[in-house]
C-alpha positions as CSV (number, residue, x, y, z in Angstrom):
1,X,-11.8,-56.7,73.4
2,X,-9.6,-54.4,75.3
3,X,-6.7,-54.9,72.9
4,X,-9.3,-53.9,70.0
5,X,-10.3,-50.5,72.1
6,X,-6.7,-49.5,71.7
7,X,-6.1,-50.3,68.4
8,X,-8.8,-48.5,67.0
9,X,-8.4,-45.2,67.7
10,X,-4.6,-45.3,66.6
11,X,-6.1,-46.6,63.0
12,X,-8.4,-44.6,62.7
13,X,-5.4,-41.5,63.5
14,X,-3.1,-42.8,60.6
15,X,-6.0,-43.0,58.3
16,X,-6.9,-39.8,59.1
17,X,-2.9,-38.6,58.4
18,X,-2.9,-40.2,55.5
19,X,-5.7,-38.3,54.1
20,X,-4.2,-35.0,55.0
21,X,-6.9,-34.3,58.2
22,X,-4.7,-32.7,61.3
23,X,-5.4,-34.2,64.5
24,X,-4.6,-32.2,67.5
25,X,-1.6,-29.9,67.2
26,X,-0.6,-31.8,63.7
27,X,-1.0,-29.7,60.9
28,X,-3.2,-30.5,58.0
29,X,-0.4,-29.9,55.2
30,X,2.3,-27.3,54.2
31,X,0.7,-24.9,52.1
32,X,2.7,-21.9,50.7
33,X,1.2,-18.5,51.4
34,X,0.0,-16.5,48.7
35,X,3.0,-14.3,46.7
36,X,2.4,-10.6,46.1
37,X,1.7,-9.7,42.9
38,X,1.0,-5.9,42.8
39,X,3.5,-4.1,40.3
40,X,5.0,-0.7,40.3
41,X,4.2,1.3,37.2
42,X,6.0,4.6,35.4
43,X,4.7,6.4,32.6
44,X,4.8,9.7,30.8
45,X,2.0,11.1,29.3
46,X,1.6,14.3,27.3
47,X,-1.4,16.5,28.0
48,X,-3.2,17.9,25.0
49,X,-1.6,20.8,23.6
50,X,-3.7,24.6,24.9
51,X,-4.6,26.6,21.8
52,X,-5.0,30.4,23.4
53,X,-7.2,32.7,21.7
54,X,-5.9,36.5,20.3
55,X,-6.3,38.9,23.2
56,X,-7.1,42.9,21.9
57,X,-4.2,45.0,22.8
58,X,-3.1,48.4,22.2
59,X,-1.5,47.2,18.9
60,X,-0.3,50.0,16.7
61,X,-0.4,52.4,19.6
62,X,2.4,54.1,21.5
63,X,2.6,52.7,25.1
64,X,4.2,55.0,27.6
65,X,4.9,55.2,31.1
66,X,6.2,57.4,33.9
67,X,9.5,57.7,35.3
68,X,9.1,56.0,38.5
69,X,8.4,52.8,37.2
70,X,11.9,52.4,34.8
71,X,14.1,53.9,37.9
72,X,15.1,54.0,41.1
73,X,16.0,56.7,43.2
74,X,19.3,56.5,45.1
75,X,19.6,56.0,49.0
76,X,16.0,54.9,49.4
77,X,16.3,51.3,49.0
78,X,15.1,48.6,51.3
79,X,17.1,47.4,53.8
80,X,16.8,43.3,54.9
81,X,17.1,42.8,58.4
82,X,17.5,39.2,59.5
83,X,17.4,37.5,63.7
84,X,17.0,33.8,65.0
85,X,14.7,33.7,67.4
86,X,12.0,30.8,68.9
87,X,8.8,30.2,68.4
88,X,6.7,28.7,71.6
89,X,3.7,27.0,72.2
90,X,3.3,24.7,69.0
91,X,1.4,21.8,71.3
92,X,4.1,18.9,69.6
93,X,4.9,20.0,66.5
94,X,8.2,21.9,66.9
95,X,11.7,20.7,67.0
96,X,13.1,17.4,67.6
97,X,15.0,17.7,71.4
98,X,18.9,18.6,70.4
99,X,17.9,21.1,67.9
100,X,16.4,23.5,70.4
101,X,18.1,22.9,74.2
102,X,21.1,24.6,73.7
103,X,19.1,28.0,72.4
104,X,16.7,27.5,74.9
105,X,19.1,27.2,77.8
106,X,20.3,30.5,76.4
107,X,17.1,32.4,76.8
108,X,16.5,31.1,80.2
109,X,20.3,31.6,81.4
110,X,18.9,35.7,79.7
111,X,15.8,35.7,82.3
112,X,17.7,34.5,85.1
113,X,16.7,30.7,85.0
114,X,19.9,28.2,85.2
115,X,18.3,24.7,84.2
116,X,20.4,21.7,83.9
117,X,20.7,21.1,79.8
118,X,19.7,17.6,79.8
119,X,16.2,18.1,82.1
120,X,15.2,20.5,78.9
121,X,12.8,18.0,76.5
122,X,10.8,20.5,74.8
123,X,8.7,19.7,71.6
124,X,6.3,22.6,71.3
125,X,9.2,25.0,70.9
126,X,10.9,25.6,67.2
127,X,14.2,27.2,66.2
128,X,12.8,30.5,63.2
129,X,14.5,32.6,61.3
130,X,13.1,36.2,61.7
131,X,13.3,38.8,58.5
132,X,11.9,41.9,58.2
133,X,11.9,45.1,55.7
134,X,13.1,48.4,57.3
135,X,12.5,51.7,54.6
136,X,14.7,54.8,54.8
137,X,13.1,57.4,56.9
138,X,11.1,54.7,59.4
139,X,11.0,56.6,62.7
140,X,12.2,54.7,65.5
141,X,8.6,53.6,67.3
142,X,7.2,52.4,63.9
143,X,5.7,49.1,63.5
144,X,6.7,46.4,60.4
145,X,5.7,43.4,59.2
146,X,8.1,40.6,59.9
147,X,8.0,36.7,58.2
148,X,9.0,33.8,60.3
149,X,10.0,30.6,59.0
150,X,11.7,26.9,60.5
151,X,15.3,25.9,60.6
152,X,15.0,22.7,61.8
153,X,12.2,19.7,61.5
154,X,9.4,21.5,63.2
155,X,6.4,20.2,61.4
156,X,4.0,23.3,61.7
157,X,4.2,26.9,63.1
158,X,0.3,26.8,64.0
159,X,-0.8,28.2,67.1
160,X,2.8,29.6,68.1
161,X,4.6,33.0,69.1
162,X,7.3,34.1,68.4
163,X,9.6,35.6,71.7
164,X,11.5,38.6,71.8
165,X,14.0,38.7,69.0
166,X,16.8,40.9,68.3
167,X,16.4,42.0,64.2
168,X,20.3,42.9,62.8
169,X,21.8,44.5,59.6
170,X,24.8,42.6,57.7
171,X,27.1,45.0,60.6
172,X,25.3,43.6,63.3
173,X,24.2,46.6,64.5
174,X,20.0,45.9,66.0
175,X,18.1,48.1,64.3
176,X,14.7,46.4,65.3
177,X,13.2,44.0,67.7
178,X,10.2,41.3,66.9
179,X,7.7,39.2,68.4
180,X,3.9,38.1,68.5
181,X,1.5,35.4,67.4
182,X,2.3,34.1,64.2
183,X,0.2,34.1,61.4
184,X,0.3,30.5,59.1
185,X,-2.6,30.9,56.7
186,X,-3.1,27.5,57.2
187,X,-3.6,24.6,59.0
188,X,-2.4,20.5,59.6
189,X,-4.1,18.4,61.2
190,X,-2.6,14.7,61.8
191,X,-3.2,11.4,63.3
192,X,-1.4,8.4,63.8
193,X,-1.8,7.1,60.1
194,X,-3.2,10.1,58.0
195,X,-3.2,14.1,58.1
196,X,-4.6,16.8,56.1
197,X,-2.2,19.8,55.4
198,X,-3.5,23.2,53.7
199,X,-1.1,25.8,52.7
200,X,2.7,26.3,54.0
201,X,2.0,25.9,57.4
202,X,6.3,26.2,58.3
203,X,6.3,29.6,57.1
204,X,3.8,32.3,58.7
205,X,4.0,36.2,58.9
206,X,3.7,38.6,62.0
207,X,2.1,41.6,60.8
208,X,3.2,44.8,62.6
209,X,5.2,42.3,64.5
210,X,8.8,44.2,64.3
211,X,8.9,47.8,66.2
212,X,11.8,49.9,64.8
213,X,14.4,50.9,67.8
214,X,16.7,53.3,65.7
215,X,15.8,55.0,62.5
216,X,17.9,54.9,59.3
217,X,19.9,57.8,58.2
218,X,19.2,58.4,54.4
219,X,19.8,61.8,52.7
220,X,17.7,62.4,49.0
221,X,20.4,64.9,47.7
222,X,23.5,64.2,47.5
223,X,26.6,67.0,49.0
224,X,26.6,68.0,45.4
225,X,23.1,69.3,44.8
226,X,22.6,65.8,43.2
227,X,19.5,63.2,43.0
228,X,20.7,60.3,41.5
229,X,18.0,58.0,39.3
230,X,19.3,54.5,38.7
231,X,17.7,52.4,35.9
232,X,16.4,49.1,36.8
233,X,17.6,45.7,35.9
234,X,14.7,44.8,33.3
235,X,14.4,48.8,32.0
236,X,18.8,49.2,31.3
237,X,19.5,50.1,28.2
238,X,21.2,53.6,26.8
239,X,17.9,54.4,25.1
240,X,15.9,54.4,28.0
241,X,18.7,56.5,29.7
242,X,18.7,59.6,26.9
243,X,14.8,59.3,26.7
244,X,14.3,60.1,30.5
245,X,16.9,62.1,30.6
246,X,15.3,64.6,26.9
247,X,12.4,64.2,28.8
248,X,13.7,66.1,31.6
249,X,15.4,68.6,30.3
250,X,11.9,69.4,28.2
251,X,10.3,70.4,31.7
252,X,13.7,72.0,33.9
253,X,16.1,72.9,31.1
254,X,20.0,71.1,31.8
255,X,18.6,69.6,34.9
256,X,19.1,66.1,33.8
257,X,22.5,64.4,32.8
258,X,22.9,61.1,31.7
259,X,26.2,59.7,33.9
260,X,29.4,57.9,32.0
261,X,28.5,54.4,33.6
262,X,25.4,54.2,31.4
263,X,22.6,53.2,33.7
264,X,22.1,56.3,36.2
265,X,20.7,60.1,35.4
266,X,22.0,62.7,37.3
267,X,19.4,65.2,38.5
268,X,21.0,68.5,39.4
269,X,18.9,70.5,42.3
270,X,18.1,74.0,41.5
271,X,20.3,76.2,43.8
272,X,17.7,78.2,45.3
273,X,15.3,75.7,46.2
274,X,14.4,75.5,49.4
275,X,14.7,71.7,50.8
276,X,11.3,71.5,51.7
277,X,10.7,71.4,48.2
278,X,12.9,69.1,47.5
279,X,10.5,65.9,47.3
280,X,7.9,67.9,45.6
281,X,11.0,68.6,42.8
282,X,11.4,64.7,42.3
283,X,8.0,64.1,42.2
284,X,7.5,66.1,39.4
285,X,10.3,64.2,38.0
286,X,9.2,61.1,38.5
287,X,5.8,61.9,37.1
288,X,7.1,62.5,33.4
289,X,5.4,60.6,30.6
290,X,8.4,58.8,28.4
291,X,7.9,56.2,25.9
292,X,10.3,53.3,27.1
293,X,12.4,51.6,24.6
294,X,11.8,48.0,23.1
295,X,13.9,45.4,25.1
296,X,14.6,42.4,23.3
297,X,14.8,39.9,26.3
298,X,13.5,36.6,26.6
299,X,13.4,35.3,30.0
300,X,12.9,31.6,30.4
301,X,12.8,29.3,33.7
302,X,13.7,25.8,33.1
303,X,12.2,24.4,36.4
304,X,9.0,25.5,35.8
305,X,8.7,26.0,32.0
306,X,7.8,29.6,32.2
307,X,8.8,31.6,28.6
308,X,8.1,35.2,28.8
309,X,9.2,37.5,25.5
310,X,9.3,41.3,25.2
311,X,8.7,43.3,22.4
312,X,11.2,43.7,20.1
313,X,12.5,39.5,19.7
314,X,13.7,39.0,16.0
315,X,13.8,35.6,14.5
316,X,16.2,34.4,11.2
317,X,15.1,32.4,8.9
318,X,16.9,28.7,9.8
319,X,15.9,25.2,10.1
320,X,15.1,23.1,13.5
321,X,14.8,19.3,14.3
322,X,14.4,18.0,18.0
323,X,15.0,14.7,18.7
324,X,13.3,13.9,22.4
325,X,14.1,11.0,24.6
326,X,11.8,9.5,27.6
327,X,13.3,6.8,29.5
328,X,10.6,5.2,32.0
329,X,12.0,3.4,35.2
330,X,9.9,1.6,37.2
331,X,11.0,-0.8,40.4
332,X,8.7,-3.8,41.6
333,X,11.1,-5.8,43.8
334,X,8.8,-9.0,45.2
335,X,9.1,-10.6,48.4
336,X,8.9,-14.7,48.4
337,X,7.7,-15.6,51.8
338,X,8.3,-19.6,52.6
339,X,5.9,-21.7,53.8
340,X,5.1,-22.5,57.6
341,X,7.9,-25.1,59.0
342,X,9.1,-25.3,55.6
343,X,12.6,-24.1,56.8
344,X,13.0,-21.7,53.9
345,X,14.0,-17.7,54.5
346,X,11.6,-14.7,53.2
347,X,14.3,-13.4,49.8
348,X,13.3,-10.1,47.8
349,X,13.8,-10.6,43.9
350,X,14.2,-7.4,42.5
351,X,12.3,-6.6,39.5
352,X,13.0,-3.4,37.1
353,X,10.8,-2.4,34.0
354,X,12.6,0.1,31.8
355,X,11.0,1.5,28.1
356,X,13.2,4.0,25.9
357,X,11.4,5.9,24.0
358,X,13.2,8.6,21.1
359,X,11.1,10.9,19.1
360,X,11.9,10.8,15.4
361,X,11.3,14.3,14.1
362,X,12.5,15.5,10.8
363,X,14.3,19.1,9.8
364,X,11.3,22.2,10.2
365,X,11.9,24.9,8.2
366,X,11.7,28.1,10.7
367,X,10.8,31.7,8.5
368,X,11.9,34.6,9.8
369,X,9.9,37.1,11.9
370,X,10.1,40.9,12.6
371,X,7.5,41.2,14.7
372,X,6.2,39.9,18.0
373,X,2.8,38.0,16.8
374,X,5.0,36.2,13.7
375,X,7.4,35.5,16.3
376,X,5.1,33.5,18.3
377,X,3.4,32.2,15.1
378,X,6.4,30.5,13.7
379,X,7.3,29.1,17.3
380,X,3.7,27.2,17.4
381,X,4.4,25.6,14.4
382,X,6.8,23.4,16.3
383,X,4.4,21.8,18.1
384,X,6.8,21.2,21.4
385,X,6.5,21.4,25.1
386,X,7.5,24.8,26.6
387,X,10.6,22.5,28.1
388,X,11.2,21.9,24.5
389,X,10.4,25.1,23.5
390,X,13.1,26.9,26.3
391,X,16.0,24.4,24.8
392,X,15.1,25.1,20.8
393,X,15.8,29.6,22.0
394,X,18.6,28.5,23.7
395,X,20.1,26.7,21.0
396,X,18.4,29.5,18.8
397,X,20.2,32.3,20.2
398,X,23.5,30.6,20.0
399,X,23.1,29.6,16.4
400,X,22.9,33.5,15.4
401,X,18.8,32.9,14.6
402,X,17.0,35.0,17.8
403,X,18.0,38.3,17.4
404,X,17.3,38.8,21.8
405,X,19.0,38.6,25.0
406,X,18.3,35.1,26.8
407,X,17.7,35.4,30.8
408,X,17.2,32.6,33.1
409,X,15.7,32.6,36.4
């Protein structure tokens, strides 16, 4: 009887194995866990194409403008003032430690505070470049807006100020000095797996946060009895220049000269007036009614897609095919894991999806267009993205069939 006691449990175990049941610390089988089987995707998609409607315009009508808004006036430009500086009191979100301790040791060593490099571990402190606008004629005294933005991994300028920081020219003389609460127009919010972010909050403004210390010397005429009138970039053209210039003479006879480079007006300041009357003079100037000139320019930006034409763009008649080609890449590498006391190691089998796809357009006859509504017409009938559309004008305009000057941003 005691021999059978034994013996019966220790049956009764090797049935059990043999039907798969654990006993104790023996496991029940070796059972592969499940395999991923989530795949990446990639696909491009074209979004319907946006049919504007006409806008009313003053079509047929003369558009004219003043003078102060096709030139510039000599000596009164603005002047960029630039200054590195630190912002304070960002509660963890400012620089990682080595970006900021040497710059900090620097403005304590300023205030009379020697601190061993090494002690400093600040993280609500960020490293900012200052820049600020200073106009001819600012007094010293004045107030001016200044903009603050990171130079290192700070992740948000929120809550900080900015300390006192030296503003400089390109000759390194200061001409201003800056500091205040900085302004985000935002806000991030983050957690230990998720945040929110609103807006640039890396980039802020200080407004009246730059006081002028010396004022900038700037003289309207010239030695010479001269006030010079430069053109601007988008207005240059020889037109414009003998417009403004007939326009001038009309009012003050022979006061106006256009200059041999093309793209300034000399305006010659009558003798006898007083300088006090000076401004008044150019004001009157620059209050003159002219009818600017038609610039043929087409200014395109391939990162964004952004086609803007002016008045005047020509098209020949010629003929236009496009042939596109979208390659989708898409990477979905799987991990095998092995099964428990298998003795197997956890491999990653890389998986790539690639489709090719190549458009297969024929030859468009494109008419050709004198004004700047058939201009747009005929482009339309092509049908392509403005992408497209940016790479057809510059292929265009070096084929001899857009009668325009092409500009990129």
């Amino acid at each position: 009887m005691h021999f059978l006691r034994i013996l019966t449990p220790l049956l009764l175990t090797g049935s059990l194995l043999a039907q798969g049941v654990g006993v104790g610390l023996v496991p029940a089988g070796v059972e592969a866990p499940a395999q991923p089987a989530t795949r990446s995707t990639a696909t491009y998609e074209r979004a319907p194409r946006f049919e504007p409607r006409a806008a009313r315009g003053a079509s047929g009508r003369a558009i004219t403008t003043t003078v102060e808004t096709l030139v510039d006036v000599r000596g009164q430009e603005e002047n960029l003032l630039t200054g590195v500086g630190i912002v304070s009191g960002l509660g963890g979100t400012g620089d990682s430690v080595n970006m900021t301790r040497q710059l900090l040791q620097n403005v304590l060593l300023a205030n009379n505070l020697r601190i061993d490099l090494m002690q400093l571990t600040p993280k609500n402190v960020a490293v900012v470049s200052v820049e600020g606008t200073l106009l001819p004629g600012v007094q010293p005294g004045r107030r001016i807006d200044v903009r603050v933005s990171t130079l290192g991994d700070a992740k948000s300028l929120q809550g900080g100020v900015l300390l006192f920081t030296e503003l400089r020219a390109a000759d390194g003389t200061v001409w201003a000095t800056a500091g205040g609460p900085v302004n985000v127009g935002g806000f991030m919010a983050q957690g230990a797996s998720a945040s929110v972010q609103k807006n640039q909050v890396t980039v802020g403004m200080i407004t009246g946060g730059g006081k002028v210390e010396r004022a900038l010397p700037s003289e309207l005429v010239s030695e010479h009895g001269l006030i010079y009138l430069d053109l601007r970039a988008a207005q240059s053209s020889y037109s414009n220049l003998v417009r403004i210039a007939t326009a001038v003479n009309t009012i003050y006879p022979k006061a106006a000269e256009a200059a041999t480079d093309g793209r300034t007006i000399k305006l010659h300041v009558p003798a006898d007036l007083p300088k006090a009357a000076h401004v008044a003079y150019l004001e009157s100037v620059l209050k003159l009614e002219v009818e600017p000139s038609q610039q043929p320019y087409v200014v395109v930006n391939e990162r964004t897609g952004a086609i803007v034409m002016g008045d005047g763009v020509r098209l020949r008649a010629g003929a236009i095919a496009l042939g596109g080609l979208t390659v989708t890449i898409a990477e979905s590498p799987e991990t095998s894991q092995p099964g428990p006391l298998s003795g197997g190691t956890t491999q990653t089998n890389p998986r790539t999806d690639i489709n090719v796809q190549e458009s297969n357009n024929a030859l468009v006859t494109v008419p050709g267009a004198v004004t700047l509504d058939e201009v747009v017409e005929v482009l339309n009938v092509l049908g392509t993205t403005p992408r497209d559309l940016i790479q057809i004008l510059e292929a265009m305009n070096q084929a001899g069939l857009l009668l325009a000057e092409v500009r990129r941003m």
